[in-house]
Residue, then its C-alpha position, 0 to 999 in steps of 0.5 A: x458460271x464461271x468464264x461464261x457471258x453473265x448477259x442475257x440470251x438476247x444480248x448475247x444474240x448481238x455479241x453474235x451477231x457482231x461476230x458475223x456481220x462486223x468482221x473488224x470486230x471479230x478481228x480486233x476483239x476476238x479474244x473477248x469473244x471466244x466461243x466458250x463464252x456462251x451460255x447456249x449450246x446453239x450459240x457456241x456451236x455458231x460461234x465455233x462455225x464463224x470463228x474457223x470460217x474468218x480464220x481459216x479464210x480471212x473474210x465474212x461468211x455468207x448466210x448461205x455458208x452458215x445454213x449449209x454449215x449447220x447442215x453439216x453440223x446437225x448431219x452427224x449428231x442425233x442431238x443436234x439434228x433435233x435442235x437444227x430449227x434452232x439454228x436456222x432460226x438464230x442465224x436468221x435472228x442474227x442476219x436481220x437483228x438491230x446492231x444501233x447500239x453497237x458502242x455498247x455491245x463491243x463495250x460490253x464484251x470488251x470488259x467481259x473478255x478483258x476481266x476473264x483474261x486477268x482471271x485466268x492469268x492470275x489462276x495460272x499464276x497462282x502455281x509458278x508463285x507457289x514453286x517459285x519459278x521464273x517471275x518474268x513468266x508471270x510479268x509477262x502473262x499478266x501483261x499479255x491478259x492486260x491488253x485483250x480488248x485493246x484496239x489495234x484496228x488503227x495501223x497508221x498510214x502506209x507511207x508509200x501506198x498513199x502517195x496518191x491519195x495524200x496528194x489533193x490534201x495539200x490543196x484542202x490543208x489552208x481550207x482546215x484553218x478557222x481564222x482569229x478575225x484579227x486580220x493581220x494575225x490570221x496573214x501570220x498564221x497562213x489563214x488561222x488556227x487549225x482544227x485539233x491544234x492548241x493556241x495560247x494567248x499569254x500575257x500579264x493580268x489586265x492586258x486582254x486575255x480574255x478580251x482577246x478569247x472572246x473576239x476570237x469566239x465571236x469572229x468563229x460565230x460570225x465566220x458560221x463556225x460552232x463555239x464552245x466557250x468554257x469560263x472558269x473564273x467569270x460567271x455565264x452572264x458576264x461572258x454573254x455581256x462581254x460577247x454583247x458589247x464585242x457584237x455591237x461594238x458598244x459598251x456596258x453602259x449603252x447596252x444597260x441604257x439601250x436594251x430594246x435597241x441591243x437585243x433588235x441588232x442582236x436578233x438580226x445577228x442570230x437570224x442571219x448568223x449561221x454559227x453557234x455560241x454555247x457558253x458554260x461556267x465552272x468554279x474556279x478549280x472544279x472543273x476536269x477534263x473529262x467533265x468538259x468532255x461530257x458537256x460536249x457530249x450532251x451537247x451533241x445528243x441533246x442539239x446535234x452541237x459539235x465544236x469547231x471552236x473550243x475555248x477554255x478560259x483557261x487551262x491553268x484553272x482546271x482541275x487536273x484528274x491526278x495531283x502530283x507533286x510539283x504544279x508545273x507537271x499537273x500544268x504540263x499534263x493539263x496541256x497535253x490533256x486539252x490538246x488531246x480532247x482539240x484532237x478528239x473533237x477536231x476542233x481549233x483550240x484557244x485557252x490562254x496563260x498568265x506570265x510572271x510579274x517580271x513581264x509587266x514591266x517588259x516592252x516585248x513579252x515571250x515564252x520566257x515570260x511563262x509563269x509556273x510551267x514552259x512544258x506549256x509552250x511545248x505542247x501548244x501549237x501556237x502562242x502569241x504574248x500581249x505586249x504593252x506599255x503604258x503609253x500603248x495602254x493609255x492610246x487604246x494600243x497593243x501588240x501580239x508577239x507570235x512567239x511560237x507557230x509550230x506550223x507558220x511564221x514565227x517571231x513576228x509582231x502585230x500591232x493592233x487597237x484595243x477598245x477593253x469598254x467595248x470587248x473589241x481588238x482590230x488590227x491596225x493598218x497603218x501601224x503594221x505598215x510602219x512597223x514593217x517598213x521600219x523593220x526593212x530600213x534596220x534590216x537590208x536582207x533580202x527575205x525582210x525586204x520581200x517580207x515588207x512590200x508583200x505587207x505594203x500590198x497586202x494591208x496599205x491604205x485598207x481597214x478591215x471591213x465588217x461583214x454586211x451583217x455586222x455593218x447593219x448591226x453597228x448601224x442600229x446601234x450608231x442610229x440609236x447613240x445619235x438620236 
């Protein structure tokens, strides 16, 4: 029948049941829940008494209100008083049923209520096209049908009434922050990237994109953080030996020749690590948005895994839900998508991006540099550029340029070691330092001076030091390449 739920009695029993028990629910979708909706006489007659109760009161009713309303209901009516054991049984039903499937309850009706809305604005329709009348009438009505079932339940943040409640966030706000394990950078950052925040690591090809990733997804895992690490041109396995030789700070050809001494340090790495690494591989230019959202899904049903880390290695080879016609609007769109899903998942997100060839030969490399799309560095939060010269390649050397920090410091420039046999990227004190002071010397402003000897006190005379787990990790391995 046409306008009536096409559900069976049961579920339309929860549709009910909701209607009573979840007074938001009636409140947001009560238009997709109308009482004409029901098929049973005993249904629509309920739906009715909860539908005047919440509007005329604002509030939940009672199961004692319901009893006497059907009392009242099945006073007057000889049909009804006949039917009133049904709907006392019902309202208990309804009192005591299992709404675990909530989700797909609301969901359910939502697109019921939704379809009958376009239905009947389009039925109305029909009349004004015939005679002509006022199109707008029509735009407006099809606009309207167009957002039943739209959630509106979120009204924002009542600026003023929360000033209270908003107060201890700004001692919570640096604890939201999941570090890069590069430790002059997370310094830079104010303690690292934070939760539902996009960085990018950009730079030319074979400089450490993805060496740089993949030591920020170890550093996560060892910090007791869950990675989720998308490849989208490297196969699964060759991500789990890049992340071997960042673990043990050995080399392909150790690892192959010492595979009974790699997989002990590694076993006491998982014993003793509280973090999760899950790693997925997609071809190159298959892979979409919504299927790495489906993936963290299952993920979550199947292990209970949720993200605190995603990486996507890397966005510009995703496969973008529409085409358009320049490359540089899917790139724009596949950003703001991604940054959505670090939203969605509350998750610090890294993925990294190519520059162009002119960056190559460049000794310090920025936003400019970007290749095909700058709407990427709009969207990101965070961006650091590689930057090396030949001569910092041949002694292991490499510098991050913070080129964008939409929430710390910015234009700054990190010096680090970088060992690509071995996966591994480290920051180095003295070179920082130097930098630094040399930076002071051409520059006497006051803020520079400050800036220098906070750095002096922070990272003078120090390395940075391996967690107790990984120090017996290198041991095992160390023992092993001396015996």
């Amino acid at each position: 029948m046409a306008g009536v739920y096409e559900f069976s009695p049961s579920f339309q029993e929860k549709i009910l049941s909701m209607i009573w028990r979840e007074p938001t629910f009636y409140t947001i979708y009560k238009e997709c829940v109308k009482p004409q909706y029901f098929e049973s006489d005993v249904h629509i007659d309920l739906a009715r008494v909860f539908n005047d109760y919440y509007e005329k009161y604002e509030a939940q009713p009672s199961p004692e209100v319901i009893q006497e309303e059907v009392r009242k209901l099945t006073a007057h009516s000889k049909v009804k008083k006949e039917k009133e054991k049904d709907y006392l049984e019902c309202v208990d039903r309804l009192m005591n049923m299992d709404l675990a499937d909530r989700a797909y309850v609301q969901d359910s009706a939502i697109a019921f209520g939704k379809k009958q809305a376009l239905t009947e604005a389009i039925l109305k329709s029909v009349d004004d096209l015939q005679k002509a009348k006022d199109f707008s009438i029509i735009e407006k009505r099809i606009k309207e049908a167009n957002q039943v079932g739209e959630n509106i339940g979120d009204l924002g943040t009542d600026y003023f009434a929360t000033i209270e409640k908003r107060m201890p966030e700004y001692d919570v706000r640096d604890a939201e922050k999941i570090k890069t394990g590069i430790d002059v950078l997370d310094k830079v950052m104010a303690g690292g990237l934070g939760r539902g925040e996009l960085g990018i690591v950009i730079a030319p090809p074979g400089t450490g994109k993805t060496l740089s990733l993949i030591n920020i997804g170890a550093s996560g895992v060892l910090q007791g953080k869950n990675v989720a690490h998308f490849s989208l041109e490297m196969s699964e396995t060759r991500v789990t030996q890049r992340y071997d030789s960042t673990f043990t700070n050995k080399d392909f050809g150790f690892i192959k020749d010492n595979q009974e001494s790699v997989a002990k340090a590694l076993n006491m790495l998982k014993r003793a690590r509280k973090g999760t690494l899950k790693i997925k591989s997609f071809p190159t230019r298959t892979c979409t948005l919504d299927m790495m959202k489906s993936y963290l899904t299952k993920l979550k049903l199947a292990d209970g895994f949720v993200p605190d880390i995603i990486i996507i290695d890397y966005i510009d080879l995703m496969r973008p839900t529409s085409t358009y016609k320049e490359r540089r609007t899917e790139l724009e769109i596949l950003y703001e998508e991604v940054r959505g899903m670090a939203q969605e998942f509350d998750a610090a997100t890294w993925s990294a991006s190519q520059t162009n060839r002119g960056a190559l030969e460049k000794k310090v490399v920025t936003i400019a540099d970007l290749a095909e799309s700058f709407g990427k560095a709009a969207t990101s939060d965070f961006m650091i550029a590689i930057s090396q010269t030949k001569e910092e390649k041949k002694n292991n050397e490499l510098r991050y340029y913070v080129a964008k920090s939409r929430n710390g410091e910015s234009d700054f420039t990190v010096h680090c070691d970088v060992y690509y046999d071995k996966m591994r990227v480290r920051s180095n004190a003295e070179r920082q330092l130097a930098f630094e002071l040399a930076e002071d010397d051409e520059d006497e402003s006051s803020d520079n001076k400050k800036r220098g000897k906070r750095m002096e006190r922070e990272i003078k005379a120090r390395k940075e030091s391996e967690g107790n787990v990984m120090k017996d990790v290198m041991n095992i391995m160390n023992k092993k390449e001396s015996s």
